[in-house]
C-alpha positions as CSV (number, residue, x, y, z in Angstrom):
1,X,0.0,0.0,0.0
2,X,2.8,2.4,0.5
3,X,4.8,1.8,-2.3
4,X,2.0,2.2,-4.1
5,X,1.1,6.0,-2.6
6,X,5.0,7.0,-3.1
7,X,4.4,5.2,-6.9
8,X,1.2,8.0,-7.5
9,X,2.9,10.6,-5.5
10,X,6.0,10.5,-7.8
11,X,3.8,10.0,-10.9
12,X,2.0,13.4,-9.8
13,X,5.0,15.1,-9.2
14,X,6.3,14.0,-12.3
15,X,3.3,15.4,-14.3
16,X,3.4,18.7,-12.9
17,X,7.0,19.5,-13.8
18,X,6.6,18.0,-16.9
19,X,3.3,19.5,-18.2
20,X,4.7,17.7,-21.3
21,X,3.6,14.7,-20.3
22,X,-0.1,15.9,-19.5
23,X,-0.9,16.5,-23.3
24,X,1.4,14.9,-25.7
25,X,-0.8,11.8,-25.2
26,X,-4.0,13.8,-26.8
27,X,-2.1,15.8,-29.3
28,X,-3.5,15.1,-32.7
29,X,-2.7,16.0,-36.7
30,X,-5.9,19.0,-36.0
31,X,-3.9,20.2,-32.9
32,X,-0.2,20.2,-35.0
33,X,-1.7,22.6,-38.0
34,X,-2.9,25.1,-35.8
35,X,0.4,25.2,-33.7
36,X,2.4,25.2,-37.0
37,X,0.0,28.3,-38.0
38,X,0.9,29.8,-35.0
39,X,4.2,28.8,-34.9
40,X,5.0,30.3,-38.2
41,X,3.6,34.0,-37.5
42,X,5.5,34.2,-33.9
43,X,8.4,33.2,-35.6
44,X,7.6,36.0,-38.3
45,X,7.3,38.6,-35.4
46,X,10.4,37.1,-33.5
47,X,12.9,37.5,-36.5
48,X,12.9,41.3,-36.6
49,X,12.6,41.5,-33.4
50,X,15.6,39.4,-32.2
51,X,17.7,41.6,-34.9
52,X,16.4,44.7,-33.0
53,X,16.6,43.5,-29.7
54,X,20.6,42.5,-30.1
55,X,21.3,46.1,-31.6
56,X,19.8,47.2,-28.5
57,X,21.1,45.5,-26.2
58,X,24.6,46.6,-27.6
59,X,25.3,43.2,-29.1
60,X,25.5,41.8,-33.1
61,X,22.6,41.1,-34.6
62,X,23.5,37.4,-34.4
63,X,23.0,37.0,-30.5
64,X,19.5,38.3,-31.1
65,X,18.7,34.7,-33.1
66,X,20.7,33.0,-30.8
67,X,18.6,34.2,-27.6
68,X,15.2,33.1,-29.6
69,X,15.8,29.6,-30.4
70,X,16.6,28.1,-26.9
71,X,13.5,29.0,-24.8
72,X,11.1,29.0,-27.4
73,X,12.2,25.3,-27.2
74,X,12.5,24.3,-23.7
75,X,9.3,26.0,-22.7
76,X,7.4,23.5,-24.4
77,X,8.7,20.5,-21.9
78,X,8.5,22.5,-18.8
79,X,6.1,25.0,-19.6
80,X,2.2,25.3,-18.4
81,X,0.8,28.2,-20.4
82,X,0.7,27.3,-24.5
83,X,0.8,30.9,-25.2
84,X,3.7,32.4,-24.1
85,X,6.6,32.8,-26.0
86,X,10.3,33.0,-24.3
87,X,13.3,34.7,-26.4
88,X,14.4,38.3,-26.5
89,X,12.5,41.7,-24.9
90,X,13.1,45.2,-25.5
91,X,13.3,45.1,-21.5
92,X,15.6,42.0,-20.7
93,X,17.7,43.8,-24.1
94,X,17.8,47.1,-22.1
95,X,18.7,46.1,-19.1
96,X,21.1,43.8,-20.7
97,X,23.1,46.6,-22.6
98,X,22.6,48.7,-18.7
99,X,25.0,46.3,-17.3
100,X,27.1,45.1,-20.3
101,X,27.9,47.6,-22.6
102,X,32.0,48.7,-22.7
103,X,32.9,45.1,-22.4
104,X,31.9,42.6,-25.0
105,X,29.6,39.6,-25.3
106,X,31.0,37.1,-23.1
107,X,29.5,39.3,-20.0
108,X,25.6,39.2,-21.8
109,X,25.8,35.7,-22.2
110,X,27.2,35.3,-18.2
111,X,24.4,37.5,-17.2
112,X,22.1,35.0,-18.9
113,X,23.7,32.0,-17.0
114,X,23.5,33.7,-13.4
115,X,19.7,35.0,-14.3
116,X,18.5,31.6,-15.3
117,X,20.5,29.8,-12.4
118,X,18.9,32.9,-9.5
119,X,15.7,32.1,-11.2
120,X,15.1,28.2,-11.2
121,X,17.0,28.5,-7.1
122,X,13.9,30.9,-6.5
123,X,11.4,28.8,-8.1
124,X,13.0,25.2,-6.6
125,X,12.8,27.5,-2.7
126,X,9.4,28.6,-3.7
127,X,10.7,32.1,-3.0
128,X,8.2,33.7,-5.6
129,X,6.6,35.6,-3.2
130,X,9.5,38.1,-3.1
131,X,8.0,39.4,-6.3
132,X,5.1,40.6,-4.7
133,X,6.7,43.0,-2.9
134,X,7.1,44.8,-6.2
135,X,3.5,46.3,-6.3
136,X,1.8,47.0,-9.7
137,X,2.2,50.9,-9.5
138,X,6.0,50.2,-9.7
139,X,5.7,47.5,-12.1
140,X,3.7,50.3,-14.6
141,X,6.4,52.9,-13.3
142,X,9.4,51.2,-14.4
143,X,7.9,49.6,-17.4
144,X,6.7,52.8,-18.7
145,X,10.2,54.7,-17.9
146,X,12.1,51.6,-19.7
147,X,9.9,52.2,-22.7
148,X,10.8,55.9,-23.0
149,X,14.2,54.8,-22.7
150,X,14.3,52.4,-24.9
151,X,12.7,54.8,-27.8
152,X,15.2,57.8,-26.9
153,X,17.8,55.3,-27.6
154,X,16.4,54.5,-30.8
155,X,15.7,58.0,-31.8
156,X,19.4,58.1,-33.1
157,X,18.9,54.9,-35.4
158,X,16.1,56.9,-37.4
159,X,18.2,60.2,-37.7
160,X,21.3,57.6,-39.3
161,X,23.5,59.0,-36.3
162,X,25.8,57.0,-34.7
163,X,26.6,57.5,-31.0
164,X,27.2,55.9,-27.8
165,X,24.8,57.0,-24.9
166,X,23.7,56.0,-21.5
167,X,20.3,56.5,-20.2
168,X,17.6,59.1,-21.1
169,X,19.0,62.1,-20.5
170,X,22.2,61.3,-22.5
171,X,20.2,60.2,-25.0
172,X,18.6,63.4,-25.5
173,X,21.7,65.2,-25.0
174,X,23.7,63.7,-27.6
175,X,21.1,63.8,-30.4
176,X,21.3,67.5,-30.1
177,X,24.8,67.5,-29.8
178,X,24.9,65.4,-33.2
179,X,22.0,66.6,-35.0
180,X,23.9,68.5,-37.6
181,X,25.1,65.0,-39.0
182,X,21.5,63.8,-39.6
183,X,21.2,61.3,-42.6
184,X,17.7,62.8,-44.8
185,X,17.3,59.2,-46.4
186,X,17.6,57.3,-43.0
187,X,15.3,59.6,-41.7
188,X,12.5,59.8,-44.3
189,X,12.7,56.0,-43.9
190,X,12.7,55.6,-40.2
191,X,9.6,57.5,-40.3
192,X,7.9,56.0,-43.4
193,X,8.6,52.4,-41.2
194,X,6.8,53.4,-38.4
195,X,4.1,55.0,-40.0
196,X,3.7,51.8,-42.1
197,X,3.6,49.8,-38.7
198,X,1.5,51.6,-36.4
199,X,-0.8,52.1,-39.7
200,X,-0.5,47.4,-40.5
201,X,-1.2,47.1,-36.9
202,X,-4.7,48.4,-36.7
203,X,-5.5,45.9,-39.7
204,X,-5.9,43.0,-37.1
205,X,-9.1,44.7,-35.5
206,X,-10.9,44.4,-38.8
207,X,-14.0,42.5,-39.2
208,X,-15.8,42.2,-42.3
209,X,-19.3,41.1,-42.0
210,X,-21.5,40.6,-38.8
211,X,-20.5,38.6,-36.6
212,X,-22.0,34.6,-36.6
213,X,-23.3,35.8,-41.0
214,X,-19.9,36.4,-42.3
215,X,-19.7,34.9,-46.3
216,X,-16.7,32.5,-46.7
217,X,-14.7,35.0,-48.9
218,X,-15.8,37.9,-46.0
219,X,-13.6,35.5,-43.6
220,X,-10.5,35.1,-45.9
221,X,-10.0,38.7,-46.1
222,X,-10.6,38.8,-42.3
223,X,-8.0,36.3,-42.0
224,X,-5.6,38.1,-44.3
225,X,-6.0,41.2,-42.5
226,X,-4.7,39.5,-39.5
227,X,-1.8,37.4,-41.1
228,X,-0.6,40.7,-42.6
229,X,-0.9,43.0,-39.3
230,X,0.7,40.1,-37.6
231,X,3.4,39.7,-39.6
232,X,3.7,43.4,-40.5
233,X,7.7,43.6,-38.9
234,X,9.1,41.0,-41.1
235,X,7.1,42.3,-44.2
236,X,8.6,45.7,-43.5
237,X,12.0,45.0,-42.7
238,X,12.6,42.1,-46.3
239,X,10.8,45.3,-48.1
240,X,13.5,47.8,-47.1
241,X,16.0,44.9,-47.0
242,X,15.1,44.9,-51.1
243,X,15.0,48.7,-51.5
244,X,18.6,48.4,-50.2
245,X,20.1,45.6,-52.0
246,X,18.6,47.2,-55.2
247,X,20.7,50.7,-54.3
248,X,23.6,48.6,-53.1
249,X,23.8,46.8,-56.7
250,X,23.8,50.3,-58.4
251,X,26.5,51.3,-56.5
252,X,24.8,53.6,-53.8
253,X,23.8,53.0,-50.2
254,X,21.4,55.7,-48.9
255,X,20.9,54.3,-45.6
256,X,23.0,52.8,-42.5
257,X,22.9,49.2,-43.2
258,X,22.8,46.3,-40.2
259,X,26.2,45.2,-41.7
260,X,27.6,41.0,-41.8
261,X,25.8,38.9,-39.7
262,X,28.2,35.6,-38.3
263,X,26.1,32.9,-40.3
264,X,25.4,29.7,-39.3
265,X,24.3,28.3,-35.3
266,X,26.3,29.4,-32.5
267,X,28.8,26.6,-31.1
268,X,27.4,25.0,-27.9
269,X,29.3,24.8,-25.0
270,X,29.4,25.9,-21.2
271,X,29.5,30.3,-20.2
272,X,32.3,31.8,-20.4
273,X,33.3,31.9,-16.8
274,X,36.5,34.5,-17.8
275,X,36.6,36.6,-21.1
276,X,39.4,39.3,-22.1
277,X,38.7,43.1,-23.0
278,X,40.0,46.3,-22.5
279,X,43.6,44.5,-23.5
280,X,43.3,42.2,-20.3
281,X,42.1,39.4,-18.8
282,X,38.9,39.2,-16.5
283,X,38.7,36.4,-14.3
284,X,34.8,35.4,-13.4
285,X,35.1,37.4,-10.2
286,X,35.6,40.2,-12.2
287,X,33.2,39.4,-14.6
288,X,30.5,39.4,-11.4
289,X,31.4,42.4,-10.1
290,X,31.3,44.1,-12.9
291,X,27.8,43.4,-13.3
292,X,26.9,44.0,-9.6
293,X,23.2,44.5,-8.8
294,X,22.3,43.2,-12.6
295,X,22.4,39.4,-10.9
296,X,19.3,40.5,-9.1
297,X,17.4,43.2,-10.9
298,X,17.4,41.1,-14.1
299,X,16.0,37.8,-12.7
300,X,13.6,39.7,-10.7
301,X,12.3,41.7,-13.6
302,X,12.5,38.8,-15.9
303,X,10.4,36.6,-13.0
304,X,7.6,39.8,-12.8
305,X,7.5,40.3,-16.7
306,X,6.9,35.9,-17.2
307,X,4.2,35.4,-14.0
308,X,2.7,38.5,-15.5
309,X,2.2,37.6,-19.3
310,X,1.2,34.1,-18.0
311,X,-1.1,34.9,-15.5
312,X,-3.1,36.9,-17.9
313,X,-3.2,34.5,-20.8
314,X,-4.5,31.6,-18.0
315,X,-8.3,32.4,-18.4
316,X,-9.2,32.6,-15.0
317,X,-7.4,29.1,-14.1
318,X,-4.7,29.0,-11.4
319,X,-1.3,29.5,-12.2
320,X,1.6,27.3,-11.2
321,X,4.1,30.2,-10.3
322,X,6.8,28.1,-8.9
323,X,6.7,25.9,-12.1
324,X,6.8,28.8,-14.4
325,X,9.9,30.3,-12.8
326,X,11.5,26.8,-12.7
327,X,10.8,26.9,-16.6
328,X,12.0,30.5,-17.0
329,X,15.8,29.8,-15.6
330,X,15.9,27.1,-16.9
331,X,15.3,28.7,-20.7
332,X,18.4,31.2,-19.3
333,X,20.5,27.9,-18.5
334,X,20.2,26.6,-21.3
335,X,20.5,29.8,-23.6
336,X,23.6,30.5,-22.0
337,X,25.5,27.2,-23.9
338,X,23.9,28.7,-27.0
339,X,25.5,32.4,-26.4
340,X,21.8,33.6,-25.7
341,X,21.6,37.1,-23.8
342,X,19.3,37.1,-21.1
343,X,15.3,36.3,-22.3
344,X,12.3,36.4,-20.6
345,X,8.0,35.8,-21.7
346,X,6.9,38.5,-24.3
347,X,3.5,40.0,-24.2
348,X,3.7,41.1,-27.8
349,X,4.5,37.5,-29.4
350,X,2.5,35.9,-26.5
351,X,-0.6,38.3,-27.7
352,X,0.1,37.0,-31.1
353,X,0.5,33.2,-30.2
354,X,-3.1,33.8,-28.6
355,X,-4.6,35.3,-31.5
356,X,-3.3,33.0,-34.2
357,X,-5.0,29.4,-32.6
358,X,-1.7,28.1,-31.0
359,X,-3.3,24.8,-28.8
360,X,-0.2,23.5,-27.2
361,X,3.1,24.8,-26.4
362,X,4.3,22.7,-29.7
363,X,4.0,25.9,-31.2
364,X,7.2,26.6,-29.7
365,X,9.1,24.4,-31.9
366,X,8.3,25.2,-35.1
367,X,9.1,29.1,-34.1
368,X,12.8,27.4,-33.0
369,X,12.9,26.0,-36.4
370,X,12.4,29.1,-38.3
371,X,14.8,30.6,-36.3
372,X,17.4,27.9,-37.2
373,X,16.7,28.3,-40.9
374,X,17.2,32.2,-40.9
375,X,20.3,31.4,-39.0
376,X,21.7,29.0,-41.7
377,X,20.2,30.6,-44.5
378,X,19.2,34.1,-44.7
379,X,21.7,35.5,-42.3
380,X,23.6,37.1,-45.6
381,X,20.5,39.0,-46.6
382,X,20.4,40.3,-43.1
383,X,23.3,42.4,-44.3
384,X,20.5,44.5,-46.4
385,X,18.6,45.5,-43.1
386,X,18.9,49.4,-42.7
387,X,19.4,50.4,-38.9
388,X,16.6,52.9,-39.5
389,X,14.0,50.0,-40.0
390,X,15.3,47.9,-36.6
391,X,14.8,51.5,-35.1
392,X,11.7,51.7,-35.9
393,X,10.5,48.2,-35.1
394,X,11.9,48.8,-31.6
395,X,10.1,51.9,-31.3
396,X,6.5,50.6,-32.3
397,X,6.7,47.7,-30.6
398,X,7.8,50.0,-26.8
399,X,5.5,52.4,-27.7
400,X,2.6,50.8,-26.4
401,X,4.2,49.4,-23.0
402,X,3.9,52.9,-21.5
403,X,0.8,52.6,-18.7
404,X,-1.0,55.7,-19.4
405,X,-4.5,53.7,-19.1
406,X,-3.1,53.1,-15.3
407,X,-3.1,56.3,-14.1
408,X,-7.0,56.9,-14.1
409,X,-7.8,54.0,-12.2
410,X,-5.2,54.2,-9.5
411,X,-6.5,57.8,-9.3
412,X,-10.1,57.0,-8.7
413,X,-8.9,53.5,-6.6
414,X,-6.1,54.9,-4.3
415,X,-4.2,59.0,-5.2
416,X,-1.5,56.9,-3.0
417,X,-0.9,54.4,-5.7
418,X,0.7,57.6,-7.8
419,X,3.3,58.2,-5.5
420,X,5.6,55.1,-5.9
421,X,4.6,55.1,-9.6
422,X,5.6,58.2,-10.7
423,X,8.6,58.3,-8.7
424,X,9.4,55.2,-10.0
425,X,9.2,56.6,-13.7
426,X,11.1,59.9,-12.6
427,X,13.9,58.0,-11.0
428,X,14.4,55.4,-13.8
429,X,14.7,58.1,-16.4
430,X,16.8,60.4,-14.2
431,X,19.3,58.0,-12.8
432,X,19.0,54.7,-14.6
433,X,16.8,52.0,-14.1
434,X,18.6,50.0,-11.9
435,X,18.2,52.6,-9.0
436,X,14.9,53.8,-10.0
437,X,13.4,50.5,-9.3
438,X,15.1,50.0,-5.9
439,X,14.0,53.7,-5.0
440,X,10.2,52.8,-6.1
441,X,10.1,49.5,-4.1
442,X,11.8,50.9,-1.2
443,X,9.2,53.6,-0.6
444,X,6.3,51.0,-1.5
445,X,8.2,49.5,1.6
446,X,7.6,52.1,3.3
447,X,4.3,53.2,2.6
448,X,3.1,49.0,3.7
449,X,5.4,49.8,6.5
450,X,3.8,52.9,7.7
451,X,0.3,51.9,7.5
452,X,1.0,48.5,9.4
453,X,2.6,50.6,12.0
454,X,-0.7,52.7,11.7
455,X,-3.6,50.6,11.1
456,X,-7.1,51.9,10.9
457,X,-8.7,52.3,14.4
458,X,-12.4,52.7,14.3
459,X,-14.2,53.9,17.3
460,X,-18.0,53.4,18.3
461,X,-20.2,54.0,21.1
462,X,-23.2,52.0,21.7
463,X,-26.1,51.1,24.1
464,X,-26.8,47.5,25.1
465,X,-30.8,46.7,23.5
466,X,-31.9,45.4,26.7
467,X,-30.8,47.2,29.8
468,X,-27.2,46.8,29.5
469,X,-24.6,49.3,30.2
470,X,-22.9,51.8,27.5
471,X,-19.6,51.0,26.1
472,X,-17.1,52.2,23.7
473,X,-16.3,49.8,20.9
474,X,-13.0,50.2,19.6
475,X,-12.4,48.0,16.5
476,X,-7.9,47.5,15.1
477,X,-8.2,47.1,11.4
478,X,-5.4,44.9,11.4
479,X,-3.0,42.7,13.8
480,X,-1.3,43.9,16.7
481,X,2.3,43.7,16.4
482,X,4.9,45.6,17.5
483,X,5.2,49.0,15.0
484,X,1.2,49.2,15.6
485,X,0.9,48.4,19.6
486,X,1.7,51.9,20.8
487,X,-0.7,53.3,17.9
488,X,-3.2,51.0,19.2
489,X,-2.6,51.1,22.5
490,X,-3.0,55.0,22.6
491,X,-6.7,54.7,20.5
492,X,-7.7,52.6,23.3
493,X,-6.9,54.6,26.2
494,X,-8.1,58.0,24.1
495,X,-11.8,56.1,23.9
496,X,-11.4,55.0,27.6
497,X,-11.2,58.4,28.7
498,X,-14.6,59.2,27.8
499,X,-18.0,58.6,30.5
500,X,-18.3,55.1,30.0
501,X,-17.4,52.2,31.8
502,X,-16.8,49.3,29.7
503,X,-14.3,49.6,26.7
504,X,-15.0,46.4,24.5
505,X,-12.0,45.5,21.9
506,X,-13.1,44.0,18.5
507,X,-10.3,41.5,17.6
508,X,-12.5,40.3,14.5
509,X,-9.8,41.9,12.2
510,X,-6.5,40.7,14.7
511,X,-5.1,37.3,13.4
512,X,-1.7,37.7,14.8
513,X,0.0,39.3,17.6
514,X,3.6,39.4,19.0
515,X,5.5,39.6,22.4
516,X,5.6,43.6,21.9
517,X,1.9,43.7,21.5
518,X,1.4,41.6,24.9
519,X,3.7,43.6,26.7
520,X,1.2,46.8,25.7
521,X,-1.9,45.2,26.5
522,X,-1.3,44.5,29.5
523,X,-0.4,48.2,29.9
524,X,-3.1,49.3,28.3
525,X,-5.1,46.8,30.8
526,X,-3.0,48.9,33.6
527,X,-3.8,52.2,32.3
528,X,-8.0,51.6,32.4
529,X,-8.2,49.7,35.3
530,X,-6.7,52.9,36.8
531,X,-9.7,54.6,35.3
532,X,-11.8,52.0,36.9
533,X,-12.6,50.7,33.0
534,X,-13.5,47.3,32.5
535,X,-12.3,45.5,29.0
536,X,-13.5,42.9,27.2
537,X,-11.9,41.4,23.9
538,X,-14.4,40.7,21.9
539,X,-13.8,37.8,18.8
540,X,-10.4,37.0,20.3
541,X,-8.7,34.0,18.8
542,X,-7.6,31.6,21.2
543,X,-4.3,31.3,20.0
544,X,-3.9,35.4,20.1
545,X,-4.9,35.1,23.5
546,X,-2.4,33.1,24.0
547,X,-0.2,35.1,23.3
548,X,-1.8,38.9,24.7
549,X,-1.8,37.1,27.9
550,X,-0.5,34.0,28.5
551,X,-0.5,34.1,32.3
552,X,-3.6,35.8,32.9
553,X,-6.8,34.9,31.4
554,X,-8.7,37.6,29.4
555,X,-12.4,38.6,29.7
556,X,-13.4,37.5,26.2
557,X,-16.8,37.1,24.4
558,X,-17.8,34.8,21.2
559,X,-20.2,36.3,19.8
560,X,-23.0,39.4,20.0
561,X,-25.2,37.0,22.5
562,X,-22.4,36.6,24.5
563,X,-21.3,39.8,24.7
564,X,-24.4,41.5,25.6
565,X,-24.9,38.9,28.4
566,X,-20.8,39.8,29.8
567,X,-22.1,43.5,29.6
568,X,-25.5,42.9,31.6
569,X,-23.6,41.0,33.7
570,X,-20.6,43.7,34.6
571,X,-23.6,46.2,35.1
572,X,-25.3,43.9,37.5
573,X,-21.3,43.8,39.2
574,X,-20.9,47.0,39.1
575,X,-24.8,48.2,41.2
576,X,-23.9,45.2,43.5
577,X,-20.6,46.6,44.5
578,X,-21.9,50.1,44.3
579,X,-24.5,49.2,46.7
580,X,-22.1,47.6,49.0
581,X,-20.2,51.0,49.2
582,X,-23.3,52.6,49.6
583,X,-24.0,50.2,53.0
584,X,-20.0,50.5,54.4
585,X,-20.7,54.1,53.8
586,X,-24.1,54.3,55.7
587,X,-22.6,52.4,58.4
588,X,-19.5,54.6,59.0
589,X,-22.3,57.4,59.1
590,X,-24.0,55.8,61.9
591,X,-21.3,55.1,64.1
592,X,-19.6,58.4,63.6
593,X,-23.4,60.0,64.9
594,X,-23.6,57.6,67.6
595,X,-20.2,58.6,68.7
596,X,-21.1,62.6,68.4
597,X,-24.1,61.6,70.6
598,X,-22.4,60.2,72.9
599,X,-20.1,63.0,73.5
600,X,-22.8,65.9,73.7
601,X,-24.0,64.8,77.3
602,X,-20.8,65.1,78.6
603,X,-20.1,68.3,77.3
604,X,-23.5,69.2,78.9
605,X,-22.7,68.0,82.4
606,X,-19.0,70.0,82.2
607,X,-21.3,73.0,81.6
608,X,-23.7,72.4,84.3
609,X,-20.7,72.0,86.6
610,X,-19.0,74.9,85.6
């Protein structure tokens, strides 16, 4: 019988990290077309892209192809949502060139080996819940400042300058330094591209027909609408690839062109744990020092921007978090022996994925492929690519990451939500994003901090229905541990003070409690049992209890019944002990006037006498 149990429980464990194994047995012949159909147009989005990505990131255009052909395969063993896509981002490229530029690719492809290795360590400890401390208005903060980064950097491709510039300030700066040397052709280009794009891209929201009546040939166009706004990158970048080889062939070249491409696949093998620039030789603790806080921003980004895209492409069911991250760093691990830069889930090609009918993460593989065969085939036509067009891409596809839609509802939700978000976006643009994120989660820190040191403290004052005595109630909004116990503490004693003479504590909202907050209650108990107050914790878990008093046993109530019964029952204390002051006092006023009586006589007879 136990071998048995151990048999299914390693069978179940199996199955969940390999969700492989829970639908390869159903996959059919219908199920392969329409992950090939999808399969194809990611890998048509992911092409340009990847070429993009690796200019931005600092890096030759090869490294871009190399990053997409690793996790779009792996993800399909390990991974649990069909539709999202792992290779290269325009934010895992920024923050990539952040933390490598100056040096040369060994240190990318490093960073990719530490990120995937800090990754699959968080999702093997379960640690995923760090990422929560990063709250959404800092998420949309730095996403949105990495965006306008990512365009100012960009901005130079489309004018054909050449320059090297850190940040969005420097961006801006040189541009105007250099503007004198702006390329017309490049430029006129740059523009047309991004025109053409933004102009494709609304093509996919077409619908010819009404919806549930369309005619057959009312669906093909639909369909061709969607294939060509999908696809819209790689159609615009082999068009201005052929407008350049035709001027190349005449002897011109108009534009700034993407230049040889290393063809062929990279050679597989381990890091680089030690790599020479700078006419010397960098030993791997070098190499990790150099990239200093990198090893933790990037796999915490990376972790936020994969949970994210696949939590929103689950459809209400629940995520495996821990699996995903598992899957994640291990994409990075294994993209690292193929010279891959650091990669992460993309919303764009995910989006895309969604749209196109994938079924399974097969899709995955037939993206790899295409990648492969651009790789070995078409990587000396890739020579053709004017910089202006990857510029442009770039550009379109970042334009659309900055959370303006955000701002309204945090407004009308929480005006406090603003703070860490804007500062977030101000700090990212005006010292880098590396700081700007660590200064927008640290006072997100310190606004939880604040308010659990100053939790909500709602005071009431009511009359029992049937003859009870009055009471304060005074009702903590949240646990009583130590930052909050004073705060509490003081609430308490402010509602003692006024002309009642029960204060009743509502603990409905108090799950946990620490030595600090039993150490103030019982001076709070101190403080109104000076004012002659009686207390009574009302919904008090035993196990707080415990802990508020652990030698002395509370005066608690259950429930309503139960506390209107305590109160009744104080009240009825209360006259009975009243009434027995009234008696001691009645009887220290009689035998005082016996005693006065018994002294008058005598004075009468010393007067008689006298």
């Amino acid at each position: 019988m136990l071998g048995t149990l151990n048999t299914r429980n390693v069978r179940r464990l199996v199955a969940k990290r390999l969700p492989l194994l829970n639908w390869l047995p159903y996959y059919k012949p219908s199920i392969a077309v329409a992950d090939l159909v999808a399969g194809v147009t990611v890998g048509l989005t992911l092409i340009p892209q990847a070429i993009a990505y690796a200019s931005l990131a600092g890096l030759h255009a090869q490294y871009g192809l190399y990053s997409a052909m690793a996790g779009a395969v792996v993800y399909i063993m390990f991974g649990t949502c069909k539709e999202v896509n792992i290779g290269p981002t325009a934010l895992m490229s920024l923050l990539t060139y952040t933390y490598t530029h100056e040096t040369n690719p060994d240190m990318a492809v490093l960073l990719c080996f530490l990120t995937g290795c800090i990754v699959f360590l968080c999702g093997i400890l379960q640690l995923g819940f760090l990422v929560e401390f990063v709250s959404v208005p800092v998420v949309a903060g730095f996403t949105s400042a990495s965006a306008i980064i990512i365009a100012s950097s960009q901005v130079k491709g489309l004018f054909g300058l050449s320059y090297s510039s850190e940040g969005f300030v420097d961006s801006w700066t040189k541009l105007f330094q250099n503007i004198g040397s702006t390329r017309m052709w490049d430029t006129v280009l740059g523009v047309c591209c991004i025109i053409s794009l933004l102009c494709l891209r609304r093509l996919k929201d077409i619908r010819l027909g009404e919806p549930g009546k369309e005619t057959s040939r009312q669906r093909a166009l639909t369909k061709l609408c969607f294939f060509i706004a999908t696809g819209r990158n790689a159609m615009v970048v082999v068009i201005c690839a052929v407008i350049s080889y035709i001027f190349k062939s005449q002897g011109q070249t108009p534009f700034v062109l993407t230049g040889q491409i290393e063809a062929g696949l990279p050679h597989a093998g381990p890091p680089p744990f030690s790599t020479f620039y700078g006419n010397q030789t960098h030993s791997f603790t070098d190499m990790v020092s150099h990239l200093g806080s990198g090893i933790a921003i990037v796999p915490i980004i990376a972790i936020l921007g994969n949970v994210a895209i696949a939590k929103s492409f689950s459809s209400g069911a629940m995520l495996d978090a821990t699996q995903e991250m598992i899957t994640l760093g291990l994409c990075n691990v294994v993209g690292s022996f193929l010279r891959s830069m650091p990669i992460s889930g993309s919303f764009t090609r995910s989006a895309v994925n969604n749209a196109s009918g994938v079924r399974t993460p097969f899709g995955g593989l037939y993206t790899g492929i295409m990648v492969i065969l651009a790789l070995s085939l078409l990587t000396p036509y890739f020579y053709f690519i004017p910089k202006a067009t990857l510029s442009s891409v770039i550009i379109c596809a970042v334009l659309f990451m900055v959370e303006i839609g955000m701002v309204k509802p945090m407004w009308k939700s929480n005006k406090r939500d603003l703070v860490p978000g804007f500062l977030t976006l101000i700090a990212c643009l005006a010292i880098g994003v590396e700081l700007g994120i660590v200064i927008g989660v640290a006072v997100d820190i310190a606004f939880l901090l604040y308010f659990n040191a100053r939790p909500g403290v709602q005071v009431e004052r009511f009359q029992c229905s049937s003859g009870g005595p009055e009471y304060v109630l005074v009702t903590p909004s949240a646990g009583l541990l130590f930052p909050a116990v004073d705060f509490v503490r003081e609430a308490v004693s402010k509602a003692g003070a006024e002309e009642v003479d029960v204060v009743v504590l509502n603990c409905r909202h108090v799950t946990r409690a620490d030595f600090t907050a039993s150490q103030g209650i019982q001076s709070l108990l101190q403080d109104l049992k000076r004012q002659d107050k009686q207390v009574v914790f009302h919904n008090l878990r035993p196990s707080v209890a415990k802990i508020l008093s652990p030698t002395e046993k509370l005066r608690t109530s259950n429930s309503d019944v139960e506390l209107e019964q305590l109160l009744k029952g104080l009240k009825y204390q209360a006259a009975n002990e009243s009434s027995k002051e009234y008696t001691k006092l009645e009887m220290a006023e009689v035998s005082t006037g016996q005693d006065n009586v018994q002294l008058q006589p005598s004075t009468e007879q010393n007067d008689t006498r006298f």
